[in-house]
C-alpha positions as CSV (number, residue, x, y, z in Angstrom):
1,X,3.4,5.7,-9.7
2,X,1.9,2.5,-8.5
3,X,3.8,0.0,-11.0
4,X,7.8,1.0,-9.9
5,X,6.7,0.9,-5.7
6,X,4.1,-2.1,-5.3
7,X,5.4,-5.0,-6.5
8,X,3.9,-8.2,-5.8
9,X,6.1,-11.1,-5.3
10,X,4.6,-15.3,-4.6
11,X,7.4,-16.1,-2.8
12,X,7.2,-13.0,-0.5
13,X,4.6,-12.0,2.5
14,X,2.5,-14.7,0.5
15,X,2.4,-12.8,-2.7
16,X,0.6,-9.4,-0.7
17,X,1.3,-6.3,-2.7
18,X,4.5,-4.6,-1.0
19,X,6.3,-1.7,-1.1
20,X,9.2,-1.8,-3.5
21,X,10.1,-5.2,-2.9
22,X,11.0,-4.9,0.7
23,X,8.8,-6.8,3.0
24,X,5.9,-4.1,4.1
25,X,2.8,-4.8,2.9
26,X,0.7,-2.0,1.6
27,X,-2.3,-3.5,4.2
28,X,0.9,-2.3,6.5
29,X,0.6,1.6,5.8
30,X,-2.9,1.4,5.5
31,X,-3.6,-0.2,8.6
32,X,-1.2,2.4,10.3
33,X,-2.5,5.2,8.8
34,X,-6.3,4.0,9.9
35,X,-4.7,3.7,13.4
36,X,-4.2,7.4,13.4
37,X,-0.6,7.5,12.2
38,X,0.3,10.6,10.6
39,X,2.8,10.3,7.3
40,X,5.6,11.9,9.1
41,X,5.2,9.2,12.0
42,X,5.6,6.4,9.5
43,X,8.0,7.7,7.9
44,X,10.1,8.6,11.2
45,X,9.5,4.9,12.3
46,X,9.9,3.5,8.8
47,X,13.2,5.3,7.2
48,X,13.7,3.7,4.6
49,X,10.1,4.8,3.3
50,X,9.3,7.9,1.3
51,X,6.1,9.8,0.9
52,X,6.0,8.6,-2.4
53,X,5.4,5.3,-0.6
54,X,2.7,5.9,1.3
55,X,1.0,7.8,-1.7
56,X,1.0,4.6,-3.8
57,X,-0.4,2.5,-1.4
58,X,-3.2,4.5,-0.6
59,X,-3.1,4.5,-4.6
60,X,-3.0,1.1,-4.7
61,X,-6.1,0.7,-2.3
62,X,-8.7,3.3,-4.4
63,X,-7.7,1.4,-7.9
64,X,-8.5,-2.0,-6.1
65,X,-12.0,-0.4,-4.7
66,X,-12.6,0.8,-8.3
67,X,-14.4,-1.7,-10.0
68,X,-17.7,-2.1,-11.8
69,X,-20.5,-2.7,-9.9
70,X,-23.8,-4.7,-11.9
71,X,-27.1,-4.7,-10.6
72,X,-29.9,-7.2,-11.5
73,X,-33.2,-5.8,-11.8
């Protein structure tokens, strides 16, 4: 899911992950969502966004989050 609708581009919103090569940022939908949007608000402001959008940035977000942690003892 996340590989065909984040792309990440250098010479595009300063290599940010985006959504499907169109210049909003996944940090876009998240920051929306975290203002309170609701999908159906996004995607009424956004048209050319689908659900499937949305999903793989939140998608995007948890596999970035996922990594290991080490402690020293």
């Amino acid at each position: 899911m996340v590989s065909n609708r984040i792309t990440i581009d250098p010479s595009q919103c300063n290599g940010r992950p985006c959504i499907r090569g169109m210049r909003i940022r996944v940090q876009d939908i998240l920051e929306l969502l975290v203002s309170g949007a609701s999908n159906e608000e996004i995607l009424e402001e956004y048209p050319y966004l689908e659900l499937d959008d949305i999903k793989a940035a939140l998608h995007y977000a948890a596999v970035q989050l996922d990594h290991p942690v080490l402690f020293v003892a």
